[in-house]
N, C-alpha and C positions, 0 to 999 in steps of 0.2 A: 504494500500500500504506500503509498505518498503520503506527504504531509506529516510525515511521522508518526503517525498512529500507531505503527506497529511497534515500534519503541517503546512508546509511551506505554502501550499494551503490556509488551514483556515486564515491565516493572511491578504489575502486581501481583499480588503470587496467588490469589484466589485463578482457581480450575476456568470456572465461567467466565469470570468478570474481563479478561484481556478478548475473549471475542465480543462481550456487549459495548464495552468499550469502544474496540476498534470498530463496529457498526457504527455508534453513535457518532465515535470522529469523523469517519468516511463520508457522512450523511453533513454535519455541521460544517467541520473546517471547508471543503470546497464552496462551501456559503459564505461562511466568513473572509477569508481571505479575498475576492474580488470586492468586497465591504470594507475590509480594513483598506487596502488601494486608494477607494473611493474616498473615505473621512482620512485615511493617512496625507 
């Protein structure tokens, strides 16, 4: 994945939570960053 998700994912050590996680980044950050751009 981009955006680092998957990074950020491996740092938690719960079983689930580094795939809901990475779902949730993969979903958000490509929103956010053409957003941060915009107001940056």
């Amino acid at each position: 994945s981009l955006y680092g998700g998957t990074t950020i994912a491996l740092t938690i050590p719960n079983g689930e939570s580094p795939i809901v996680l990475q779902t949730i980044l993969d979903g958000i950050l490509p929103k956010l960053i053409p957003l941060g751009l915009t107001l940056g």
